[in-house]
C-alpha positions as a LaTeX table, in Angstrom:
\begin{tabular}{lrrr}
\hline
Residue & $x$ (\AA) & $y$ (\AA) & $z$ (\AA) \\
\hline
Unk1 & 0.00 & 0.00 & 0.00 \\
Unk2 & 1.06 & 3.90 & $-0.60$ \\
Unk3 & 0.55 & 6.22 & 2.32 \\
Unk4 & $-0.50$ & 9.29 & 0.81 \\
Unk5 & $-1.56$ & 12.61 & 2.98 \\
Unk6 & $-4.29$ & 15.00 & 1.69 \\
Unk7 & $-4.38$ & 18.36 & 3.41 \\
Unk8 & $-7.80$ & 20.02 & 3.02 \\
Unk9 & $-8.39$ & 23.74 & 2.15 \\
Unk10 & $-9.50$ & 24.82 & 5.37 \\
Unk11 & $-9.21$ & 24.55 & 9.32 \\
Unk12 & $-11.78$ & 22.01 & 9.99 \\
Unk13 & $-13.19$ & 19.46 & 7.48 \\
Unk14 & $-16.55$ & 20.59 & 5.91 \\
Unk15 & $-18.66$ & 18.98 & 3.07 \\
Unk16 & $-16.98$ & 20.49 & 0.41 \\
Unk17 & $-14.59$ & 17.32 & 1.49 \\
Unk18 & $-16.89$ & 14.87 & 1.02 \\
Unk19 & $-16.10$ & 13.38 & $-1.92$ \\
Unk20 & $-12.52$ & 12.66 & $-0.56$ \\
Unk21 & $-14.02$ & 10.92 & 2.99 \\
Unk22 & $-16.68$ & 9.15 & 0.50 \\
Unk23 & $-13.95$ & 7.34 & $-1.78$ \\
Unk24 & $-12.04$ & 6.77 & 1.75 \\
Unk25 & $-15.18$ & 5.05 & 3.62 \\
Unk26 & $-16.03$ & 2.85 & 0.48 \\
Unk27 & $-12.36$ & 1.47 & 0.48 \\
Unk28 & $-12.01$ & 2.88 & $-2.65$ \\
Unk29 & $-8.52$ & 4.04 & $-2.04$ \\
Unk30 & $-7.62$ & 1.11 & $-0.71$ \\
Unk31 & $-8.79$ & $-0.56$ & $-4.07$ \\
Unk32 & $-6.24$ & 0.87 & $-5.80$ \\
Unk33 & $-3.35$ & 0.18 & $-3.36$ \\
Unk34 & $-3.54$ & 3.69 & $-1.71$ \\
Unk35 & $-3.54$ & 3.87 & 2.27 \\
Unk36 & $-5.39$ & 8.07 & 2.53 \\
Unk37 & $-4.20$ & 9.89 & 5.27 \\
Unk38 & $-7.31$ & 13.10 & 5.06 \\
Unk39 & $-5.95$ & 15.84 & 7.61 \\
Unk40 & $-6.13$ & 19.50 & 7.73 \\
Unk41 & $-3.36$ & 22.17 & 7.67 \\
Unk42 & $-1.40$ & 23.58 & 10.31 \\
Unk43 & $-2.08$ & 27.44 & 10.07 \\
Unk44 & 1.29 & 28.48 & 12.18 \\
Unk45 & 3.06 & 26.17 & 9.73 \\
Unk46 & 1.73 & 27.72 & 6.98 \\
Unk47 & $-1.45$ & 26.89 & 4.17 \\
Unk48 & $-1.91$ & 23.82 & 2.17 \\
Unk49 & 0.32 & 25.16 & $-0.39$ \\
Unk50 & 3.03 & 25.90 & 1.96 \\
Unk51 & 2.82 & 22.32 & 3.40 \\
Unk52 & 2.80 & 21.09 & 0.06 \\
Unk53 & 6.06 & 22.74 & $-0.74$ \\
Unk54 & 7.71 & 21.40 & 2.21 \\
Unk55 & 6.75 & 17.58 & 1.36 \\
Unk56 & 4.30 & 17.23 & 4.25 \\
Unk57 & 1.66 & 16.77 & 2.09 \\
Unk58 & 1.46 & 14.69 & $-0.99$ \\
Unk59 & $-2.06$ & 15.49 & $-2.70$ \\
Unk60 & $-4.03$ & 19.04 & $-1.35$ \\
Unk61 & $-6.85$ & 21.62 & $-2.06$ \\
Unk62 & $-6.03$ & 25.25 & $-2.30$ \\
Unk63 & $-7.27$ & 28.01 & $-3.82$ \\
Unk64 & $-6.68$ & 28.92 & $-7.28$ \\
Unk65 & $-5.27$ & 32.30 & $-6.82$ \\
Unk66 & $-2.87$ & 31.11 & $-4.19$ \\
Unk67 & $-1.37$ & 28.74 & $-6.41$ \\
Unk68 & $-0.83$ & 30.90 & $-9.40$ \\
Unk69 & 0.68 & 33.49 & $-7.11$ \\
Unk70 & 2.92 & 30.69 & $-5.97$ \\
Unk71 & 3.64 & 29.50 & $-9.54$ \\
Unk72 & 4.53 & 32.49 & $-10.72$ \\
Unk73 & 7.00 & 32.80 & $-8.02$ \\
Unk74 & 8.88 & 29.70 & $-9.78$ \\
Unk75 & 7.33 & 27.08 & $-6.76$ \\
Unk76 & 7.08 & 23.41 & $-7.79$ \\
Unk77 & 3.42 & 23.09 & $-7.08$ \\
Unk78 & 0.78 & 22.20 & $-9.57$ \\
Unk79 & $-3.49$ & 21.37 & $-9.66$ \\
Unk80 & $-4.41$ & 18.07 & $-10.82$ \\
Unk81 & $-7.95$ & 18.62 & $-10.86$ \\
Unk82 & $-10.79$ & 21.18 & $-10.00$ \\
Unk83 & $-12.75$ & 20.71 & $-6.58$ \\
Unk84 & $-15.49$ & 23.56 & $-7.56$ \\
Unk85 & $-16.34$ & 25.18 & $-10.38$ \\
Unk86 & $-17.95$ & 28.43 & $-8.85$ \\
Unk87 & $-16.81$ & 31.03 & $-7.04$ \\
Unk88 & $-18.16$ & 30.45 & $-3.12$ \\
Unk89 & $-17.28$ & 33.96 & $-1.39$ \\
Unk90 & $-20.19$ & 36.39 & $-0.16$ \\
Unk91 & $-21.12$ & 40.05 & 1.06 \\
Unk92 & $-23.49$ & 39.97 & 2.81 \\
Unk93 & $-25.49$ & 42.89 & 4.80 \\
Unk94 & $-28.63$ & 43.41 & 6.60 \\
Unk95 & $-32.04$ & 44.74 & 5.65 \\
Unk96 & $-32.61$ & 48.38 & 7.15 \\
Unk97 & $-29.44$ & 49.58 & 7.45 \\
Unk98 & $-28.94$ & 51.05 & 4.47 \\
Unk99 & $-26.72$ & 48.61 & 2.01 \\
Unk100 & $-29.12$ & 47.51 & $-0.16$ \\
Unk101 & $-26.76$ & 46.54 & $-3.41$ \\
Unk102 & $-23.02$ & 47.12 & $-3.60$ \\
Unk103 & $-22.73$ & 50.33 & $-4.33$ \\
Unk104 & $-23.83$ & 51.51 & $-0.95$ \\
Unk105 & $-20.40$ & 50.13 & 0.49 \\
Unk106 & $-19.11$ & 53.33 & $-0.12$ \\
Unk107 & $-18.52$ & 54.93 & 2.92 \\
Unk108 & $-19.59$ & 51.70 & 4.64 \\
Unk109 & $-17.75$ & 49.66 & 6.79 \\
Unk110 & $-16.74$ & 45.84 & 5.49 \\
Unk111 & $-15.34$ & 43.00 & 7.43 \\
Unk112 & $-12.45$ & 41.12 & 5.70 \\
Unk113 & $-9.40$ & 39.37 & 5.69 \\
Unk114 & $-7.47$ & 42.00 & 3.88 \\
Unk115 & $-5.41$ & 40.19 & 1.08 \\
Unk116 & $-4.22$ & 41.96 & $-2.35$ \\
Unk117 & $-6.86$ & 40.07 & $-3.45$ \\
Unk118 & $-9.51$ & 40.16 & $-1.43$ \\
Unk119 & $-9.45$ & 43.95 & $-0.76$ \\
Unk120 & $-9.14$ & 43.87 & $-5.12$ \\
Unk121 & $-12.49$ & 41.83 & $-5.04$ \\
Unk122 & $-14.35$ & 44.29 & $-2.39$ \\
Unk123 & $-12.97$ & 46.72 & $-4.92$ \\
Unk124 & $-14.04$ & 45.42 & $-7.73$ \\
Unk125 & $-17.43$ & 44.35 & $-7.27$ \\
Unk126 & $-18.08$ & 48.05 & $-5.70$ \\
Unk127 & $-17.15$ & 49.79 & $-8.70$ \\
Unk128 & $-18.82$ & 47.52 & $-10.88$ \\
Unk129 & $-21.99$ & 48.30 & $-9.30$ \\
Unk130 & $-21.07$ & 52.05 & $-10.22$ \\
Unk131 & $-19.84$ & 53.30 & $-6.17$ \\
Unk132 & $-16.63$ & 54.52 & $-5.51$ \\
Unk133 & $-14.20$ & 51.76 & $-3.83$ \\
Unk134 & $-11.92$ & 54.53 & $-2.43$ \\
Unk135 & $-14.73$ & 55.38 & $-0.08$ \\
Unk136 & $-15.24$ & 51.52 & 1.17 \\
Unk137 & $-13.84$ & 51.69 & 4.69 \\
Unk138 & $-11.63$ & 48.07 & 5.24 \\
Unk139 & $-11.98$ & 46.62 & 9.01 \\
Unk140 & $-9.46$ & 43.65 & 9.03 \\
Unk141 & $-11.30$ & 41.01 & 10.76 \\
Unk142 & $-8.25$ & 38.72 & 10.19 \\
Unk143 & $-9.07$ & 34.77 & 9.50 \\
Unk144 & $-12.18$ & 35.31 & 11.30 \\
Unk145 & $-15.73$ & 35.41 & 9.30 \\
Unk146 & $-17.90$ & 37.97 & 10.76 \\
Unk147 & $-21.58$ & 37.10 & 9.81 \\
Unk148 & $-25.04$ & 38.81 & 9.66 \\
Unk149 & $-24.79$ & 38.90 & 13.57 \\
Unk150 & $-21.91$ & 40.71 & 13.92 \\
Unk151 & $-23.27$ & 43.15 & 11.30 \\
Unk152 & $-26.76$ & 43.51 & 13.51 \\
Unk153 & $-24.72$ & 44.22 & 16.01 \\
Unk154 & $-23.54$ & 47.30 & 14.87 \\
Unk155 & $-19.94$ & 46.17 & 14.93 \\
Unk156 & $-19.41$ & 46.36 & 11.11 \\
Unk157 & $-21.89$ & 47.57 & 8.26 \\
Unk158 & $-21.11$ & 44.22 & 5.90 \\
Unk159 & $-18.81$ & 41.43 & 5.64 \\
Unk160 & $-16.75$ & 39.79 & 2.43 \\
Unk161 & $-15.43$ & 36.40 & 2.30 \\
Unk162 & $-18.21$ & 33.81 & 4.29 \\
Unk163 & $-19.49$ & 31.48 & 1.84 \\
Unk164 & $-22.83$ & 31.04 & 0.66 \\
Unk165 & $-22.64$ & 27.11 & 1.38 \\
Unk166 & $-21.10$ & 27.08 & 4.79 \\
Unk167 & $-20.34$ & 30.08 & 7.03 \\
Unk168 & $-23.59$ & 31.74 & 5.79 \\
Unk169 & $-26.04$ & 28.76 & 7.27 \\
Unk170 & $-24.49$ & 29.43 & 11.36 \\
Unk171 & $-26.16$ & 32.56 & 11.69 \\
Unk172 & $-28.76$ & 33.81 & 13.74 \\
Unk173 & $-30.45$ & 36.29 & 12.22 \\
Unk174 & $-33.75$ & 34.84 & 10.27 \\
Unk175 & $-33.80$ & 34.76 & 6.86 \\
Unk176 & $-35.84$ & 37.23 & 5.63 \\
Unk177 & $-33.55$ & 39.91 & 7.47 \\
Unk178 & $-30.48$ & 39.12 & 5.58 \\
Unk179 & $-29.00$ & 40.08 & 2.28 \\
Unk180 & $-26.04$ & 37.81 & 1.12 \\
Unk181 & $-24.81$ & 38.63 & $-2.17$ \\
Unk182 & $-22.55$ & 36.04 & $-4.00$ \\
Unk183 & $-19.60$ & 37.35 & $-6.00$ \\
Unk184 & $-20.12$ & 35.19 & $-8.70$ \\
Unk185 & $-23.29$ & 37.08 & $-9.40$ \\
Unk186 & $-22.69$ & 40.54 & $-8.61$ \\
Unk187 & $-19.60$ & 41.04 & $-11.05$ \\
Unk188 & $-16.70$ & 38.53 & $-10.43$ \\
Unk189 & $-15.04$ & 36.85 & $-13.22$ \\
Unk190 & $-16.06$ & 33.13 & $-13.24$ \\
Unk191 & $-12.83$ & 31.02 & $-11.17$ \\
Unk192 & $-12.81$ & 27.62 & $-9.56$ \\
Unk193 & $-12.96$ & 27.99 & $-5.65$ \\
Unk194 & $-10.94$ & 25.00 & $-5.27$ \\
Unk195 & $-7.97$ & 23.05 & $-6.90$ \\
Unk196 & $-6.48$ & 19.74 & $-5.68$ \\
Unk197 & $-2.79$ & 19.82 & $-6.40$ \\
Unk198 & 0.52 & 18.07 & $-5.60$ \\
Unk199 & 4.10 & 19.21 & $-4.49$ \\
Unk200 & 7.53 & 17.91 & $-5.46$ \\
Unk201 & 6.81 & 14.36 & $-4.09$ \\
Unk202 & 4.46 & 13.26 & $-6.55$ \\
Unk203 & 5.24 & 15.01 & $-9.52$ \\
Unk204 & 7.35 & 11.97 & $-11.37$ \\
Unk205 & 5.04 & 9.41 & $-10.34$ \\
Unk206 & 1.76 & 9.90 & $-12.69$ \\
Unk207 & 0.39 & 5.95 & $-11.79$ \\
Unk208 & 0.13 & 7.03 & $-8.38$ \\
Unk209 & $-1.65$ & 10.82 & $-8.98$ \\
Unk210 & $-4.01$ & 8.59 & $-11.46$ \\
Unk211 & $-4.90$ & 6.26 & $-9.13$ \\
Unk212 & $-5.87$ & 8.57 & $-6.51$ \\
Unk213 & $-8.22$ & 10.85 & $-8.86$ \\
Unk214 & $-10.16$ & 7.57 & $-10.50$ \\
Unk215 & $-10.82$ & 6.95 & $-6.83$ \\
Unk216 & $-11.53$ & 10.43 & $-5.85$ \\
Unk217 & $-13.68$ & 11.03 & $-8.81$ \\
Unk218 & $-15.68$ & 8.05 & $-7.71$ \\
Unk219 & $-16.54$ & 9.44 & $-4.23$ \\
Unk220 & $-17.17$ & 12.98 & $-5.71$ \\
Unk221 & $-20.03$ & 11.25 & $-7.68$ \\
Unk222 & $-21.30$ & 8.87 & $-5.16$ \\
Unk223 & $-21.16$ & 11.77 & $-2.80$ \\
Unk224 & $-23.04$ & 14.02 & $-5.53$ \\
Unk225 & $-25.71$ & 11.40 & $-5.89$ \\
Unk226 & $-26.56$ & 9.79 & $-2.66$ \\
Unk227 & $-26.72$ & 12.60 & $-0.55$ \\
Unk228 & $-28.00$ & 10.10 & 2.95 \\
Unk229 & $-25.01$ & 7.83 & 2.83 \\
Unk230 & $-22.75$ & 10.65 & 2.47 \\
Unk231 & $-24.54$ & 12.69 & 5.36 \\
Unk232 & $-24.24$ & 9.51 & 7.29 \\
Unk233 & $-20.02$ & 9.57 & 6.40 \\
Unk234 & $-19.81$ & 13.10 & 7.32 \\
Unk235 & $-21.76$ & 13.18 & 10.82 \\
Unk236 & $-18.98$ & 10.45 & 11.90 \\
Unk237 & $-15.87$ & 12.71 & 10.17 \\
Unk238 & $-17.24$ & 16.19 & 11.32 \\
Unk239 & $-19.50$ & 14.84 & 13.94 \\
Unk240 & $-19.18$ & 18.42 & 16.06 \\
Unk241 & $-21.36$ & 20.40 & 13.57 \\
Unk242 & $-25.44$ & 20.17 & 13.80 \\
Unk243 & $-26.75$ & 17.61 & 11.22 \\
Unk244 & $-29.12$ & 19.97 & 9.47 \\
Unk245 & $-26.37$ & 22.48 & 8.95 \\
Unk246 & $-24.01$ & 19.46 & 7.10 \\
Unk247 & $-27.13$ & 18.45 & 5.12 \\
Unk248 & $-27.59$ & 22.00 & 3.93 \\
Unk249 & $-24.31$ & 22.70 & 3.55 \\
Unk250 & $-24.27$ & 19.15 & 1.05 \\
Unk251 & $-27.09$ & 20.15 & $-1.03$ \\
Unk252 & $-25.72$ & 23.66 & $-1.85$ \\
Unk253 & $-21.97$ & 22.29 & $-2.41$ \\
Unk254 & $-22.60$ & 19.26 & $-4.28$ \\
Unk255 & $-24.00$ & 21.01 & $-7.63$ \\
Unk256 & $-20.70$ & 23.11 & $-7.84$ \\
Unk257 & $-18.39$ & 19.67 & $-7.77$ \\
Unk258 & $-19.04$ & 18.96 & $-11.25$ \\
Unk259 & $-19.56$ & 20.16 & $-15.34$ \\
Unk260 & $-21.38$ & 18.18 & $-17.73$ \\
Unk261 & $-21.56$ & 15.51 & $-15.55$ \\
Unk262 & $-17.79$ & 15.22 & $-15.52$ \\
Unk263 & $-15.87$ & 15.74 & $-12.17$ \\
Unk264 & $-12.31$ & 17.04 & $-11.77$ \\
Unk265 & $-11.96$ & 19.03 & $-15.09$ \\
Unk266 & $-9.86$ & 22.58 & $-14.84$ \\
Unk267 & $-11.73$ & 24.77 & $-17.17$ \\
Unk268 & $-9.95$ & 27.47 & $-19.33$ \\
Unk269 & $-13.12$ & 29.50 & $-19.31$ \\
Unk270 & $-13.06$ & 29.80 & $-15.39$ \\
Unk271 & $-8.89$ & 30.07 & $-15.46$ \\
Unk272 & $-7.94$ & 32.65 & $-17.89$ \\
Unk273 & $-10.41$ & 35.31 & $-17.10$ \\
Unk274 & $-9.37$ & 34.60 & $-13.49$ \\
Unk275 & $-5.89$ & 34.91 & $-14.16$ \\
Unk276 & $-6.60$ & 38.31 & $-16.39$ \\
Unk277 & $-8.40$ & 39.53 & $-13.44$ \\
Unk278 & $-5.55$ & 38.64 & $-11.00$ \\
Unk279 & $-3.18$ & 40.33 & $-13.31$ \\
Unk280 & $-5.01$ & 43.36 & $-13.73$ \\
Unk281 & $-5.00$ & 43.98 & $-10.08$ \\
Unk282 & $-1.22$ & 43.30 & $-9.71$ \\
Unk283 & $-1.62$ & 40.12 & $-7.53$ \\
Unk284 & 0.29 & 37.93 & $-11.03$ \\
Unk285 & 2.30 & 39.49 & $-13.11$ \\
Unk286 & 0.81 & 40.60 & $-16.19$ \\
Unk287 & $-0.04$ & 37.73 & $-18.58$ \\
Unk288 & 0.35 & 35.04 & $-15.75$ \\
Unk289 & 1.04 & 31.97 & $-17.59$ \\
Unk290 & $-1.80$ & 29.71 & $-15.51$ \\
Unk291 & $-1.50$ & 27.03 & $-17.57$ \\
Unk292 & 2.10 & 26.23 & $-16.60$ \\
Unk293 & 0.40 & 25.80 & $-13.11$ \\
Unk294 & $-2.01$ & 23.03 & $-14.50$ \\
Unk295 & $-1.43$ & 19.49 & $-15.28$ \\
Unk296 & $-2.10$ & 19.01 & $-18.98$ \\
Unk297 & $-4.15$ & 16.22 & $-18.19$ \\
Unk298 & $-6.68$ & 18.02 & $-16.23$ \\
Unk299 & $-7.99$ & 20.35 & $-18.92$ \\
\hline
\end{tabular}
């Protein structure tokens, strides 16, 4: 058997990992002489990409910017395959107060981790609604997603960066009070969430990278289609979240895992105008070559 370790994307599994604990449960993995260590990163060690580097992870799932930033920078890191093929980020306000679409940010106060390229998104998406993003007032809530509560509370006026399929479905405030705008439809340019990706380790042994996506891409589409047995998977693996809040979570990720039917495919469409966008904005250098970053055989 290979031991291979697969660092997920955030600090805490959620569903957007199911397809990964699916393949694992089903012995799938273990089918094709793979032994799946699933673990998270280390965030004073650094990101999945930066564990990656170092060889303490063989297989993991970043975001796309990230690697082409990394890329770009001459790292040996590539993506193998696409996790999501929408973009999962939020605002997100409250009725009353005054936001009512993004223009009204201006002179507003927004949570958000302050990246180049989140602050470029905030940015972006105001002045595409026709406001003026110098007048957007930043509050750096660091790694921390503020949500509609924290807004209702009168500590911020809006919030970038939940998303609309997990840290959006924890809060509070009913329903009908919130407005939660995804970035994908407001004026983003279309870009996979998610890549999975290997390091140096893996990158002269193909069998073993094939192996572990036939068997991945099997418990995406199990996971996909039989939404109970996966539930049932995830309340042992991520048993400390409320069961209606994973189920949710499941039916609003699971769409976004494939195109065409077809899991795992790194689409040009959603990577080059991503990569223009990135460029523009001075987070890649100008004409970022992103398919460099890209096995060949994933688009």
């Amino acid at each position: 058997m290979t031991h291979l370790r697969l660092m997920l994307e955030y600090f805490h599994p959620w569903p957007n990992a199911a397809g990964f604990h699916v393949a694992s449960h089903e012995g799938w993995y273990r089918d094709a002489g793979l032994d799946v260590e699933i673990t998270v990163f280390d965030p004073l060690r650094g990101d999945t990409l930066e564990h990656l580097l170092r060889g303490d992870a063989d297989f993991g799932v970043f975001p796309t910017n990230r690697l082409l930033v990394r890329r770009a920078a001459g790292q040996p890191l590539s993506a193998v395959a696409s996790i999501n093929h929408r973009g999962m980020e939020t605002i997100q306000a409250v009725r009353g107060n005054g936001v009512d679409r993004p223009r009204d940010l201006a002179g507003r106060r927004i949570a958000l981790n302050p990246t180049p390229r989140g602050v470029a998104m905030v940015r972006h998406l105001v002045a595409a609604d026709g406001g003026d993003p110098d007048a957007v007032v930043l509050v750096d809530s660091g790694h921390r997603e503020l949500s509609v509560d924290d807004i209702a509370a009168g500590d911020v006026d809006a919030t970038f960066g939940g998303y609309w399929a997990w840290d959006a479905l924890f809060a509070r405030l009913p329903v009908e009070e919130r407005i939660m705008w995804p970035v994908d439809e407001i004026g983003a340019p279309p870009y996979h969430s998610y890549l999975l990706g290997i390091g140096p380790a893996l990158r002269d042994r193909p069998e073993v990278v094939s192996a572990f996506l036939a068997a991945t891409a099997r418990g995406y589409q199990a996971a996909r289609t039989r939404p109970e047995d996966t539930l049932a998977v995830l309340n042992r693996v991520i048993p400390y979240f409320p069961a209606p809040v994973l189920a949710r979570s499941l039916e609003l990720i699971a769409p976004t895992w494939v195109h065409d039917g077809r899991w795992g495919e790194i689409r040009e469409e959603l990577m080059q105008p991503y990569a223009e966008w990135l460029s523009r904005y001075g987070i890649l250098p100008e004409g970022g070559p992103w398919r460099d970053a890209v096995e060949k055989s994933a688009w």
